[in-house]
mmCIF file of the N, C-alpha and C atoms, coordinates in Angstrom:
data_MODEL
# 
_entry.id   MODEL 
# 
loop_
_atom_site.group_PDB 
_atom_site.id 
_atom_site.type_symbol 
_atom_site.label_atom_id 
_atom_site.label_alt_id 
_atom_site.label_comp_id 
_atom_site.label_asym_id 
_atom_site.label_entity_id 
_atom_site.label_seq_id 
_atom_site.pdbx_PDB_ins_code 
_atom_site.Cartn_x 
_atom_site.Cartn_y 
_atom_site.Cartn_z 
_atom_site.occupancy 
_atom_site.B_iso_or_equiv 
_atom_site.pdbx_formal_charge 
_atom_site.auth_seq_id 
_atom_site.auth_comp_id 
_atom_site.auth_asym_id 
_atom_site.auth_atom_id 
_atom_site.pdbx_PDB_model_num 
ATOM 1   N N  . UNK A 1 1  ? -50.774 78.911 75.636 1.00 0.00 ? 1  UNK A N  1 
ATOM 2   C CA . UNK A 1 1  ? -50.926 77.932 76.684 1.00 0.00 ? 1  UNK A CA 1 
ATOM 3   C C  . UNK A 1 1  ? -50.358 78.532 77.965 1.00 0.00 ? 1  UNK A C  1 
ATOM 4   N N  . UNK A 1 2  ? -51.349 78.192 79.103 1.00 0.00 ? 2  UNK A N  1 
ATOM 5   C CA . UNK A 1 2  ? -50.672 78.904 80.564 1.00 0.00 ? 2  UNK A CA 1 
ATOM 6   C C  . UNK A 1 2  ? -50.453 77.791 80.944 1.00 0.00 ? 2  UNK A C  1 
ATOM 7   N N  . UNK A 1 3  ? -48.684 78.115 81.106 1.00 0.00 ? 3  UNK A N  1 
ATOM 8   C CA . UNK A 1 3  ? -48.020 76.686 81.689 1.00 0.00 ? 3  UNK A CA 1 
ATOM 9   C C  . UNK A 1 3  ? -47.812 77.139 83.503 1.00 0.00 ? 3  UNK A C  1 
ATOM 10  N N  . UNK A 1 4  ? -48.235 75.950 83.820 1.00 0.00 ? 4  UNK A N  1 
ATOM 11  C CA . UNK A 1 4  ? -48.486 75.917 85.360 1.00 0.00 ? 4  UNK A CA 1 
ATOM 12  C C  . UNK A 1 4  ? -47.349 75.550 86.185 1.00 0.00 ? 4  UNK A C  1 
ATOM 13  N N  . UNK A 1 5  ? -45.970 74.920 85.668 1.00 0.00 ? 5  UNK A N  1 
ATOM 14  C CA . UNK A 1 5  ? -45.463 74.412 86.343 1.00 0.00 ? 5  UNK A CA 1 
ATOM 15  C C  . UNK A 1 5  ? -43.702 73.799 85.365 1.00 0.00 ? 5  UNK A C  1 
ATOM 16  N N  . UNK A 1 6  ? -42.758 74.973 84.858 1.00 0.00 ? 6  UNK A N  1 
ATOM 17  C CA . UNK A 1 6  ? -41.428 74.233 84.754 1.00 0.00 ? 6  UNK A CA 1 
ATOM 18  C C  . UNK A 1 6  ? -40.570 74.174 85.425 1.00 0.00 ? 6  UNK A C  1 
ATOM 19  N N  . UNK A 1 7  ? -39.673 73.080 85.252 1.00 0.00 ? 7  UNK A N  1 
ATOM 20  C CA . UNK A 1 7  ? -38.886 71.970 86.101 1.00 0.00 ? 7  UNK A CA 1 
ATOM 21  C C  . UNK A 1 7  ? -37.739 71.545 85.086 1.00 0.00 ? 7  UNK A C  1 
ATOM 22  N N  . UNK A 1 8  ? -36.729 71.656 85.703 1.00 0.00 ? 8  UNK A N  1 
ATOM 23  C CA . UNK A 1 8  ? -35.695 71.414 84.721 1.00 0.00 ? 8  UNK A CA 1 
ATOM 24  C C  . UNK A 1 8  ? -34.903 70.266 85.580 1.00 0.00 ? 8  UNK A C  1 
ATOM 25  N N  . UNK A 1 9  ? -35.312 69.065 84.555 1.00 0.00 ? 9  UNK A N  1 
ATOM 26  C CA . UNK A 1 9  ? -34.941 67.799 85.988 1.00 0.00 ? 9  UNK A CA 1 
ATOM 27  C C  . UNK A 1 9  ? -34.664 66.680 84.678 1.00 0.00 ? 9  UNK A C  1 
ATOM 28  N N  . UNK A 1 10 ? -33.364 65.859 85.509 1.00 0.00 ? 10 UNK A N  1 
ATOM 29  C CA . UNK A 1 10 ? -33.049 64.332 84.981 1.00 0.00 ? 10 UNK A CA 1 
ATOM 30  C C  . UNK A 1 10 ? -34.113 63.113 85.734 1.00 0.00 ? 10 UNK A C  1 
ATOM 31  N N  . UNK A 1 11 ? -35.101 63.794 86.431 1.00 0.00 ? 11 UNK A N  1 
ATOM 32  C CA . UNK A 1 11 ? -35.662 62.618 87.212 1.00 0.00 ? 11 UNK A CA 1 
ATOM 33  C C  . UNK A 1 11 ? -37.010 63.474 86.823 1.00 0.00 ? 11 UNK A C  1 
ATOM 34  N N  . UNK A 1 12 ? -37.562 63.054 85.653 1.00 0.00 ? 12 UNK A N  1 
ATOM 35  C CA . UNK A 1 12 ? -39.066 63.697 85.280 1.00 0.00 ? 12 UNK A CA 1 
ATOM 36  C C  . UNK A 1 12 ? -40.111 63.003 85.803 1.00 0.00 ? 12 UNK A C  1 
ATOM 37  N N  . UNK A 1 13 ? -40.287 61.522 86.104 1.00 0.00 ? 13 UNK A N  1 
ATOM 38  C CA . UNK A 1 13 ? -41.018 61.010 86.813 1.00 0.00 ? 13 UNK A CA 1 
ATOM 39  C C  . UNK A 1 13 ? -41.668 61.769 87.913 1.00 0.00 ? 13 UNK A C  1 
ATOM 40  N N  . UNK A 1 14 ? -40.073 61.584 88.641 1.00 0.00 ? 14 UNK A N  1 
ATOM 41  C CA . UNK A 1 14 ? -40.331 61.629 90.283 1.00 0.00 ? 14 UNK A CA 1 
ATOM 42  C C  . UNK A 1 14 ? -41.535 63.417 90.213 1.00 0.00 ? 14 UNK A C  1 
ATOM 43  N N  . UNK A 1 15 ? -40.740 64.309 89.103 1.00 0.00 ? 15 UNK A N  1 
ATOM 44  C CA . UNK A 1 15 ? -41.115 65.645 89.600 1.00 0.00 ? 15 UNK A CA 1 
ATOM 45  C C  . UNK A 1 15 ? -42.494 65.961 89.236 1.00 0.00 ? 15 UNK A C  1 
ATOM 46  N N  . UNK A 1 16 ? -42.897 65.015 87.988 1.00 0.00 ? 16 UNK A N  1 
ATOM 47  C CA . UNK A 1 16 ? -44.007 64.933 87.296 1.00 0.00 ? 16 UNK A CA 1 
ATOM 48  C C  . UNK A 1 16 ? -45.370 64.349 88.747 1.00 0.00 ? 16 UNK A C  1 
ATOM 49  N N  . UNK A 1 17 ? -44.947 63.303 89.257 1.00 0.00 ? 17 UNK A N  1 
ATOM 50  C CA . UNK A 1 17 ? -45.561 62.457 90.259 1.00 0.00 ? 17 UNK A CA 1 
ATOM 51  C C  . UNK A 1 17 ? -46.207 63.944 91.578 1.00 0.00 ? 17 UNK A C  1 
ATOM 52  N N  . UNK A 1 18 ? -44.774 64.759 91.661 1.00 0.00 ? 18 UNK A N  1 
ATOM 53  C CA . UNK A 1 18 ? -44.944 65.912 92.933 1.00 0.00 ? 18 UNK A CA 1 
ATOM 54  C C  . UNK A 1 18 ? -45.687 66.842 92.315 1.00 0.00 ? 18 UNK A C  1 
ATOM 55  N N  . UNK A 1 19 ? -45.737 67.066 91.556 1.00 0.00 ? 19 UNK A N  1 
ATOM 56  C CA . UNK A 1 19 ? -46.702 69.064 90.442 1.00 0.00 ? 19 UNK A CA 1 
ATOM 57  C C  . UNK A 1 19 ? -48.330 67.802 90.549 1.00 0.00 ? 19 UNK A C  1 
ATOM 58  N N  . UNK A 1 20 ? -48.443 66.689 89.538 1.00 0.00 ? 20 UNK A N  1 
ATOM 59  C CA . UNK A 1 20 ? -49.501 66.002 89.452 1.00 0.00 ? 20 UNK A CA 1 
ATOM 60  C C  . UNK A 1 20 ? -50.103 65.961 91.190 1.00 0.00 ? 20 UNK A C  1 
ATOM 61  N N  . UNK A 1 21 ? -49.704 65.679 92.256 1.00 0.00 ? 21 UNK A N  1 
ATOM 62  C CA . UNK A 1 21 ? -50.199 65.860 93.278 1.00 0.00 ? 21 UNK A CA 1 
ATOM 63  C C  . UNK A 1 21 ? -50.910 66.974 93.710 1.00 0.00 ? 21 UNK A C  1 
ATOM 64  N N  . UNK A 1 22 ? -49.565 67.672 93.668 1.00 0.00 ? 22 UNK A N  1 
ATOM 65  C CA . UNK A 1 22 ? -50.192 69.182 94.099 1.00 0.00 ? 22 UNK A CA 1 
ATOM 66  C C  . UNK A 1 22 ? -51.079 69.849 93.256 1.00 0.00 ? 22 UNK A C  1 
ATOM 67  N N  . UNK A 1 23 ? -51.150 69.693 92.255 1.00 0.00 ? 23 UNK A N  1 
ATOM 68  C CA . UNK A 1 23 ? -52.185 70.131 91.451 1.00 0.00 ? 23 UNK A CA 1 
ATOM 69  C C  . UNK A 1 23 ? -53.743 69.280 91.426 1.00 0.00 ? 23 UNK A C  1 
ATOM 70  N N  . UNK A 1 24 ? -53.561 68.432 91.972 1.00 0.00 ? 24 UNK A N  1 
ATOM 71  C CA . UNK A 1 24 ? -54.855 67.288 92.013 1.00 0.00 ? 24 UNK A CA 1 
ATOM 72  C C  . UNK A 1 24 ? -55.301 66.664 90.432 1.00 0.00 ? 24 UNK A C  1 
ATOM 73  N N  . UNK A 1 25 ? -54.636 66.528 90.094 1.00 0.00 ? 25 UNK A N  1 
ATOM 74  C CA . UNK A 1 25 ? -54.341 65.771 88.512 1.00 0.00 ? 25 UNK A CA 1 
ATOM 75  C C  . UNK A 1 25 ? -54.161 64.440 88.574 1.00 0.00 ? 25 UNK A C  1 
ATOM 76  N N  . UNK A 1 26 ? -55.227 63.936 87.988 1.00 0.00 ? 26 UNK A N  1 
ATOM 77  C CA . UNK A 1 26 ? -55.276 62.208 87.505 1.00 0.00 ? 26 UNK A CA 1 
ATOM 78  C C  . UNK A 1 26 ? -53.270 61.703 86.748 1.00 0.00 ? 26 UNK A C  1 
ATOM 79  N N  . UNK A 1 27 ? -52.514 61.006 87.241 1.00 0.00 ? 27 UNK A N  1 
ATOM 80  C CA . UNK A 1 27 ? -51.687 60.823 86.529 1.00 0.00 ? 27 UNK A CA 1 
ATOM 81  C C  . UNK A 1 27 ? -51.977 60.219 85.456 1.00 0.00 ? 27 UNK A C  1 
ATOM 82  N N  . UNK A 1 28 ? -52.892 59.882 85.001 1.00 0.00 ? 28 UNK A N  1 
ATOM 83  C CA . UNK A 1 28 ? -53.208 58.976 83.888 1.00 0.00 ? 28 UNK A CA 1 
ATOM 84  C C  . UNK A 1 28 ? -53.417 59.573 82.456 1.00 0.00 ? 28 UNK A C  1 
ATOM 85  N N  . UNK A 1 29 ? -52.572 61.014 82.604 1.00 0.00 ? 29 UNK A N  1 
ATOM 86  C CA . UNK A 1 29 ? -52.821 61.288 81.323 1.00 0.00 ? 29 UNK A CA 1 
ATOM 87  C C  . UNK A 1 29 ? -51.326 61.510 80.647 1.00 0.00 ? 29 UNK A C  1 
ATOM 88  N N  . UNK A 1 30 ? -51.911 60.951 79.494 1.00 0.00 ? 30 UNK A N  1 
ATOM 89  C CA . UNK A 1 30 ? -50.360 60.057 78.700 1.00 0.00 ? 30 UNK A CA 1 
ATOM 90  C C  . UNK A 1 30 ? -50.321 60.454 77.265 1.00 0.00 ? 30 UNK A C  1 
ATOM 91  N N  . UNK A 1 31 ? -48.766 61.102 77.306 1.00 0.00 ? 31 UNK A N  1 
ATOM 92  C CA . UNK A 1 31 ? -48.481 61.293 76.087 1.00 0.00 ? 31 UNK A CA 1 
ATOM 93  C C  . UNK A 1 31 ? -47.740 60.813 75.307 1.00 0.00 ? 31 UNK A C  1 
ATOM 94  N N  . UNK A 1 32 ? -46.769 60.507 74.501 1.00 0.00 ? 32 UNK A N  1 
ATOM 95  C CA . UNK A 1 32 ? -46.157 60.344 73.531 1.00 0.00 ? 32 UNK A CA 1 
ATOM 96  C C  . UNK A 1 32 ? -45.614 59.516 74.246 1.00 0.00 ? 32 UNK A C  1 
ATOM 97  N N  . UNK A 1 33 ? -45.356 58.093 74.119 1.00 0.00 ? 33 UNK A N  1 
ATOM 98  C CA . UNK A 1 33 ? -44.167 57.208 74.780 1.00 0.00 ? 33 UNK A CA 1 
ATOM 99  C C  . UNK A 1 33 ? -44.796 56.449 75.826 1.00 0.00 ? 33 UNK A C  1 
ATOM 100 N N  . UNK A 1 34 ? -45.832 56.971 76.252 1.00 0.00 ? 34 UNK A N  1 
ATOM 101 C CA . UNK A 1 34 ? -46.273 56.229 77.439 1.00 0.00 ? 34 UNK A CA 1 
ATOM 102 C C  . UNK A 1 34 ? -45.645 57.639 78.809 1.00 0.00 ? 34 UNK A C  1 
ATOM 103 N N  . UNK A 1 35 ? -45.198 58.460 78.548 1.00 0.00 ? 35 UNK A N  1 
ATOM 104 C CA . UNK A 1 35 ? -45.137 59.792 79.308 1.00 0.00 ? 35 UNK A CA 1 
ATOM 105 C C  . UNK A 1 35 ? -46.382 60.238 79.831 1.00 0.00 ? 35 UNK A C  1 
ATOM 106 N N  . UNK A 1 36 ? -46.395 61.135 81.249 1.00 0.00 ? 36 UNK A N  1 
ATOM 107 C CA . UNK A 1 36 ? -47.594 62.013 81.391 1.00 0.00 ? 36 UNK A CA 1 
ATOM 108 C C  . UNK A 1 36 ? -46.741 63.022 80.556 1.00 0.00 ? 36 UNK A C  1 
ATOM 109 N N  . UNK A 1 37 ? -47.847 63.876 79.819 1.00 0.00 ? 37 UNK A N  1 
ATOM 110 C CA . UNK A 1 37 ? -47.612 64.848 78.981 1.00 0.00 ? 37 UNK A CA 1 
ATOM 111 C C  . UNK A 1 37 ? -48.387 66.014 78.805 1.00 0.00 ? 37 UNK A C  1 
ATOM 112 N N  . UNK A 1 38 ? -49.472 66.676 80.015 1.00 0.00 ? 38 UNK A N  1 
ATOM 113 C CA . UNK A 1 38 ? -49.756 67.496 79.716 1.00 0.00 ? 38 UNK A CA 1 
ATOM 114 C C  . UNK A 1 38 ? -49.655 68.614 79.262 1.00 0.00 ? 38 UNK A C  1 
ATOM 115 N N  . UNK A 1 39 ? -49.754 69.687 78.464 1.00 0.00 ? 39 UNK A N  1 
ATOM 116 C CA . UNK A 1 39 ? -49.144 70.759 77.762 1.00 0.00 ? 39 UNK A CA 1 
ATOM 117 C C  . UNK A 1 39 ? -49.150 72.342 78.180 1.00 0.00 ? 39 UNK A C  1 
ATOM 118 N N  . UNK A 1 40 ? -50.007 71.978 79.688 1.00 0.00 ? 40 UNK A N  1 
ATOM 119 C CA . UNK A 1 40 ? -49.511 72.507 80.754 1.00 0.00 ? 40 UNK A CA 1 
ATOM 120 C C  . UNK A 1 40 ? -48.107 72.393 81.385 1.00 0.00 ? 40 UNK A C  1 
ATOM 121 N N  . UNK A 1 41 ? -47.605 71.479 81.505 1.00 0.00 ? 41 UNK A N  1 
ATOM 122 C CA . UNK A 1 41 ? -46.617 71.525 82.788 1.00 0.00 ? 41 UNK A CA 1 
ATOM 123 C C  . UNK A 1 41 ? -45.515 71.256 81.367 1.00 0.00 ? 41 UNK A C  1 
ATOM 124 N N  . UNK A 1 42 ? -44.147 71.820 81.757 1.00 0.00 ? 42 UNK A N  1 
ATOM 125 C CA . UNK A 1 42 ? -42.931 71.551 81.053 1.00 0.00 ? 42 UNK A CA 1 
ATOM 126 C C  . UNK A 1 42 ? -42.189 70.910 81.961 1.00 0.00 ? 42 UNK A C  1 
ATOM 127 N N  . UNK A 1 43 ? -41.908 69.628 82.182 1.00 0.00 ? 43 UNK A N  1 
ATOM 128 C CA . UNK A 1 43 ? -41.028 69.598 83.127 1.00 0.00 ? 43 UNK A CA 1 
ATOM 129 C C  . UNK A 1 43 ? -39.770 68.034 82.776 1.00 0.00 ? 43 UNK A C  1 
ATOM 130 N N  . UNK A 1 44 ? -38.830 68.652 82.500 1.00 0.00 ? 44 UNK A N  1 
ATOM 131 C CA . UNK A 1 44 ? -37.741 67.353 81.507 1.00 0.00 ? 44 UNK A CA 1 
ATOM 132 C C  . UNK A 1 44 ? -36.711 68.070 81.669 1.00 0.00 ? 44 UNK A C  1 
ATOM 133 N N  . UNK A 1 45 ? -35.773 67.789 80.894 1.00 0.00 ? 45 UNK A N  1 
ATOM 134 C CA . UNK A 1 45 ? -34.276 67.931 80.707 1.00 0.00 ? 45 UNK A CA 1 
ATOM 135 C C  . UNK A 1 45 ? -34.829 68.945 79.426 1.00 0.00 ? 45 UNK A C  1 
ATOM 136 N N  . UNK A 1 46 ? -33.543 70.178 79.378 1.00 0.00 ? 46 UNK A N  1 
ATOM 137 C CA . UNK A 1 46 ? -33.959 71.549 78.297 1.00 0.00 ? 46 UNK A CA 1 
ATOM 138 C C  . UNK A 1 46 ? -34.299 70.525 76.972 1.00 0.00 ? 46 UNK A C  1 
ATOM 139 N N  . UNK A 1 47 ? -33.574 69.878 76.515 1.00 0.00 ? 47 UNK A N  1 
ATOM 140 C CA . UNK A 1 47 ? -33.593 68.883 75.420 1.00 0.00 ? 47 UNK A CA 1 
ATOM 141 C C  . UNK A 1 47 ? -34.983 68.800 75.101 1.00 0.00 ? 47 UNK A C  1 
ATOM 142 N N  . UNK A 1 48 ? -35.500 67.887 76.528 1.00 0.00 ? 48 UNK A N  1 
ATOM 143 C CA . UNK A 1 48 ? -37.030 67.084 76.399 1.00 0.00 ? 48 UNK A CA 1 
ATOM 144 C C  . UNK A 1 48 ? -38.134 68.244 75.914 1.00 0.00 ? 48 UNK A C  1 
ATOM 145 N N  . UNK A 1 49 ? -37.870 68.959 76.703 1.00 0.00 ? 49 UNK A N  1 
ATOM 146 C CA . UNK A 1 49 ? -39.012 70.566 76.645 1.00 0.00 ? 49 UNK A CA 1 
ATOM 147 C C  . UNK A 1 49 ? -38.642 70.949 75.637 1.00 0.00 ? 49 UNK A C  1 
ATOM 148 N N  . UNK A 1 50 ? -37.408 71.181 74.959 1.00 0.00 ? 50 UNK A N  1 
ATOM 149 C CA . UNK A 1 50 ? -37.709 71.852 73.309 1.00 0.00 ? 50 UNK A CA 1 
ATOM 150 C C  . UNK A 1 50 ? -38.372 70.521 72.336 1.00 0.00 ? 50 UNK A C  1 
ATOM 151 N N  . UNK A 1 51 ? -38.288 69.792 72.446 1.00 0.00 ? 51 UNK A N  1 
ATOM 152 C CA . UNK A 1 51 ? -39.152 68.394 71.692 1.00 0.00 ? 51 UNK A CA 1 
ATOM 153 C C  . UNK A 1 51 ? -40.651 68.478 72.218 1.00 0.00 ? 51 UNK A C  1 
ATOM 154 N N  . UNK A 1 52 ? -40.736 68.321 73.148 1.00 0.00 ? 52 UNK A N  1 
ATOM 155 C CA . UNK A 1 52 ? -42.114 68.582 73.871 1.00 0.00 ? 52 UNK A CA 1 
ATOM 156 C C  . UNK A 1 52 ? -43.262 69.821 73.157 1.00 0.00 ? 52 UNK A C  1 
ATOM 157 N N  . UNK A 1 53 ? -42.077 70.966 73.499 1.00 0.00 ? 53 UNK A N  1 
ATOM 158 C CA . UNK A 1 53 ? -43.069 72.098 72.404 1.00 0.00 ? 53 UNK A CA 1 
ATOM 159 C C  . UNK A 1 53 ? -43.355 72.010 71.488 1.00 0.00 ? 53 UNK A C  1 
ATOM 160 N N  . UNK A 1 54 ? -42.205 71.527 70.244 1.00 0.00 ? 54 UNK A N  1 
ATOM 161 C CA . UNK A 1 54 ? -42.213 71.348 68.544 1.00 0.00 ? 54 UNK A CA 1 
ATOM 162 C C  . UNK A 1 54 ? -43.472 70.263 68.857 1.00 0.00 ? 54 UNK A C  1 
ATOM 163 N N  . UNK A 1 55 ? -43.596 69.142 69.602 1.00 0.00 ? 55 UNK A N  1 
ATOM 164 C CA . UNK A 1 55 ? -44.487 68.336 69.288 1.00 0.00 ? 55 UNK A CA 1 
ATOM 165 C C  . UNK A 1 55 ? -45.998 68.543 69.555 1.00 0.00 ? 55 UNK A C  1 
ATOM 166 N N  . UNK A 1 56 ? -46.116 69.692 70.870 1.00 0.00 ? 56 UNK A N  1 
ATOM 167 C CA . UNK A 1 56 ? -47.550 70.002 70.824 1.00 0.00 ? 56 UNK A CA 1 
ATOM 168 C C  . UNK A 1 56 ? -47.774 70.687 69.963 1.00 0.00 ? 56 UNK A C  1 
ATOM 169 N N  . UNK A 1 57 ? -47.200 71.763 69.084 1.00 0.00 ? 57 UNK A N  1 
ATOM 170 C CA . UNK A 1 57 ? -47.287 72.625 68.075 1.00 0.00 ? 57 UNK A CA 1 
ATOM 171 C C  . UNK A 1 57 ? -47.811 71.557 67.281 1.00 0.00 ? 57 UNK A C  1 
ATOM 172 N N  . UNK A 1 58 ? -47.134 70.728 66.700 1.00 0.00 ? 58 UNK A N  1 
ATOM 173 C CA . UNK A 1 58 ? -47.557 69.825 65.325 1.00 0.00 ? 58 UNK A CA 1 
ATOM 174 C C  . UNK A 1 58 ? -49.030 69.360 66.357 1.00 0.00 ? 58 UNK A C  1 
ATOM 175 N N  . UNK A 1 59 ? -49.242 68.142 67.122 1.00 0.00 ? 59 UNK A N  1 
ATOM 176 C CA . UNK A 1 59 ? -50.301 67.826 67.465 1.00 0.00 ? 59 UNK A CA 1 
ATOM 177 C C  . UNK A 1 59 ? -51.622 68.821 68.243 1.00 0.00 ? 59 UNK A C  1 
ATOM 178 N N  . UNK A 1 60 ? -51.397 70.188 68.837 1.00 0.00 ? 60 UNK A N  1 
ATOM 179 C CA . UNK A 1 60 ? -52.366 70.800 69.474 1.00 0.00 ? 60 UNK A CA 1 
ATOM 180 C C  . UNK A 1 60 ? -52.000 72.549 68.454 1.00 0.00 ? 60 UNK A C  1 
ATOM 181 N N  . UNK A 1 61 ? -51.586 72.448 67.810 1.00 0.00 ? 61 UNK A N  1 
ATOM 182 C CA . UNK A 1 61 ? -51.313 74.002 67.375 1.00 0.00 ? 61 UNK A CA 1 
ATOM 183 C C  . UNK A 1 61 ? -51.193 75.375 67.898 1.00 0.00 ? 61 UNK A C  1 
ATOM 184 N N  . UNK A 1 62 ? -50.201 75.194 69.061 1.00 0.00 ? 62 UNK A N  1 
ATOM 185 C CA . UNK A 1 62 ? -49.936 75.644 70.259 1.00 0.00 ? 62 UNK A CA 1 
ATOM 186 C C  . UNK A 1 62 ? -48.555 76.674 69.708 1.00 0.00 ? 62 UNK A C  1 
ATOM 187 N N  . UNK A 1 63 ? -49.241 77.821 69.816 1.00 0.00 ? 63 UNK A N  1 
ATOM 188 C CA . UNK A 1 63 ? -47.898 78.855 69.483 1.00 0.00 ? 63 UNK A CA 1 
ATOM 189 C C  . UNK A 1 63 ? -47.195 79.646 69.963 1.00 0.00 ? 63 UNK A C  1 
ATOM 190 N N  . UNK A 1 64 ? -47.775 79.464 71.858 1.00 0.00 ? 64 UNK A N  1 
ATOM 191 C CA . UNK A 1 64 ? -47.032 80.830 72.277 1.00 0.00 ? 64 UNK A CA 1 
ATOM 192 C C  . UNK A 1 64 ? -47.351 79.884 73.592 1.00 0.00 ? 64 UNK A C  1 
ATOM 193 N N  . UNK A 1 65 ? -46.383 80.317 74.146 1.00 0.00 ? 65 UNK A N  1 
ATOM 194 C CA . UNK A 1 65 ? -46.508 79.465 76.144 1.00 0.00 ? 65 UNK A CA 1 
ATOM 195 C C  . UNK A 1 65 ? -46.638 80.819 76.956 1.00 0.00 ? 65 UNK A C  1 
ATOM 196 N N  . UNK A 1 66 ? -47.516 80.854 77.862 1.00 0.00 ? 66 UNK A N  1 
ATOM 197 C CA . UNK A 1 66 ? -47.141 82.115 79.416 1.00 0.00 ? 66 UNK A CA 1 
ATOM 198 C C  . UNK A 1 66 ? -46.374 81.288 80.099 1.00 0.00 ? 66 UNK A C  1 
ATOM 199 N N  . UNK A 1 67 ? -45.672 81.957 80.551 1.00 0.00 ? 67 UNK A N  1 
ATOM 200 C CA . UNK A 1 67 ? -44.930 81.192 81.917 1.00 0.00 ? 67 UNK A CA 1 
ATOM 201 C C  . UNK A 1 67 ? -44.791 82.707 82.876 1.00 0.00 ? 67 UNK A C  1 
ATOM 202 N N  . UNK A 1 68 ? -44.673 81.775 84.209 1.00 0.00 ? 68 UNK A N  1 
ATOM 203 C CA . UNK A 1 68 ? -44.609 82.859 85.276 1.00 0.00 ? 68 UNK A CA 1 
ATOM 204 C C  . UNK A 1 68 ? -43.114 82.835 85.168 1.00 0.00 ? 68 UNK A C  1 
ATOM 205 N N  . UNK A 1 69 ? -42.605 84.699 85.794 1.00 0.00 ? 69 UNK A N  1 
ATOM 206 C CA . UNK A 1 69 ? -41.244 85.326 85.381 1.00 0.00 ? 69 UNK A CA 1 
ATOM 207 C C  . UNK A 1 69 ? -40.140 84.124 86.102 1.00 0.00 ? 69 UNK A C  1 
ATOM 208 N N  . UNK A 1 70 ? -39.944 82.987 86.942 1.00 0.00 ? 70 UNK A N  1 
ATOM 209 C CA . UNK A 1 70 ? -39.045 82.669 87.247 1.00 0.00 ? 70 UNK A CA 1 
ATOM 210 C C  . UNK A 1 70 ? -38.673 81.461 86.526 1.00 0.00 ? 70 UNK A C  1 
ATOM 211 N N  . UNK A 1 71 ? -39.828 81.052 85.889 1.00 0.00 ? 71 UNK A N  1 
ATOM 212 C CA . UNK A 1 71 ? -39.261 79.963 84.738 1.00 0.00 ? 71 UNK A CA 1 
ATOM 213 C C  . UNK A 1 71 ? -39.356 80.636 83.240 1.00 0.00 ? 71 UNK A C  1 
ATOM 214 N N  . UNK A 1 72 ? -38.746 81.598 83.064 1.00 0.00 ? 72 UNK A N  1 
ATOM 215 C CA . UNK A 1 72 ? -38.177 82.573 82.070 1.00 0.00 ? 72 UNK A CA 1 
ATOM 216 C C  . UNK A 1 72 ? -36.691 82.086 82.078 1.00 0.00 ? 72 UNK A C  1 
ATOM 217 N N  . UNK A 1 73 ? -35.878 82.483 83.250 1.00 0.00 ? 73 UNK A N  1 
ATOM 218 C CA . UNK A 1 73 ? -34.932 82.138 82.980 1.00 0.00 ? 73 UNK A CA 1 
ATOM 219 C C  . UNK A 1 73 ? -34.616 80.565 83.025 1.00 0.00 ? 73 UNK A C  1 
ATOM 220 N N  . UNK A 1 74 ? -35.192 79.530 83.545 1.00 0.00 ? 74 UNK A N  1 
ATOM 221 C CA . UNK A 1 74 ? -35.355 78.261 83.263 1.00 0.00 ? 74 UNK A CA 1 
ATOM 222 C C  . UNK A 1 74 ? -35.550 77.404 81.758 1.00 0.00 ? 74 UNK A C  1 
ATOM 223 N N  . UNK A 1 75 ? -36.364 78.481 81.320 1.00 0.00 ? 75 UNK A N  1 
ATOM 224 C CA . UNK A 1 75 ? -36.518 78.317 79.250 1.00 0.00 ? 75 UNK A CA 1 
ATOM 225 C C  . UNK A 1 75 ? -35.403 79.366 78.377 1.00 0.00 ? 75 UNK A C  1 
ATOM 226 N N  . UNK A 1 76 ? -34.607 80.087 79.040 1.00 0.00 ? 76 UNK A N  1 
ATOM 227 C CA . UNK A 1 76 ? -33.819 80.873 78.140 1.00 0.00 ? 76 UNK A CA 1 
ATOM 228 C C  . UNK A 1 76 ? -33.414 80.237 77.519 1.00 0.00 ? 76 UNK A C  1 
ATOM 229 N N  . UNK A 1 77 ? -32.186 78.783 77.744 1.00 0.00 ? 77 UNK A N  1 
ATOM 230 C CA . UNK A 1 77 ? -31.386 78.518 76.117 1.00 0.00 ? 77 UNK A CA 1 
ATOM 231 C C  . UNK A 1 77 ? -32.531 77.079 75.102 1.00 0.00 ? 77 UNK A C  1 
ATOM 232 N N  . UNK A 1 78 ? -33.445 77.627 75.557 1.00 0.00 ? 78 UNK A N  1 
ATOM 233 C CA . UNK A 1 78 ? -34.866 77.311 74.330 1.00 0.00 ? 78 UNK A CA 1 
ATOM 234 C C  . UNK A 1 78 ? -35.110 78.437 73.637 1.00 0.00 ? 78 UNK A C  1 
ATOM 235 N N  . UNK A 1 79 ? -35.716 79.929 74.397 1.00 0.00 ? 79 UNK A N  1 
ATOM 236 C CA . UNK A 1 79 ? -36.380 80.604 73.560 1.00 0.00 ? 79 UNK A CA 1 
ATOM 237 C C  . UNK A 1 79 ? -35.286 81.981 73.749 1.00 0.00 ? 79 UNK A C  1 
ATOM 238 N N  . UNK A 1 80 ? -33.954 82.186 73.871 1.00 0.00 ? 80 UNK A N  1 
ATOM 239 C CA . UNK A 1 80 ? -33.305 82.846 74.189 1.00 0.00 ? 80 UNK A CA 1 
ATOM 240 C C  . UNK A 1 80 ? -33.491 83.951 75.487 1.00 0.00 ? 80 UNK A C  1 
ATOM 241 N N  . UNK A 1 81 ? -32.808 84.577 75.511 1.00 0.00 ? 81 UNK A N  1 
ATOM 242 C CA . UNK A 1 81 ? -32.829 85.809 76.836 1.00 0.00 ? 81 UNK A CA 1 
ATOM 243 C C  . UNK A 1 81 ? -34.290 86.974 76.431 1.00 0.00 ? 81 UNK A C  1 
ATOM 244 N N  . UNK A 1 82 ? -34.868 86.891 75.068 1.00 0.00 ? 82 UNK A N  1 
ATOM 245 C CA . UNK A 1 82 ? -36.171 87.823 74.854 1.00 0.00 ? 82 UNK A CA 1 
ATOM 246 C C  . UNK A 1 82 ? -35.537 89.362 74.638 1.00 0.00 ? 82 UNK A C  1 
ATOM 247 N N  . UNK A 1 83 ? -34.017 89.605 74.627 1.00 0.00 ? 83 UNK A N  1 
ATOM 248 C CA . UNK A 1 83 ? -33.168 90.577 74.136 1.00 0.00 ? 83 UNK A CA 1 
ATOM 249 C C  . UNK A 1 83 ? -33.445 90.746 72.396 1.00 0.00 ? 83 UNK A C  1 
# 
């Protein structure tokens, strides 16, 4: 999956509302909870995003994320330093 957009935020709404803009994305797409949840964008508290992944894995069989190099270190204490 080419993720377009992580965000490491206590206010996922608000940041979800700003990427969905700029990207020209219907907010109306809803995942688990009544969340937008596309499996593009990671954007929650580290917590939310390691739940987020385990759960598209089980529902989309999603095994490997790209991310561009500056949200590398944004996912390190998920997928470690890649050492």
């Amino acid at each position: 999956m080419l993720v377009q957009h992580v965000a490491i935020t206590n206010d996922r709404a608000s940041e979800l509302e700003r990427v969905l803009e700029r990207l020209e994305v219907d907010g109306d797409t809803n995942g688990s909870h009544g969340q937008i949840d596309p499996p593009y964008l990671l954007v929650a508290t580290i917590d939310q995003i390691a739940t987020q992944i385990e759960e598209q894995r089980e529902k989309y069989g999603i095994r490997s994320y790209t991310v561009r190099a500056p949200a590398m270190k944004l996912l390190a204490p998920i997928v470690g330093d890649g050492k």
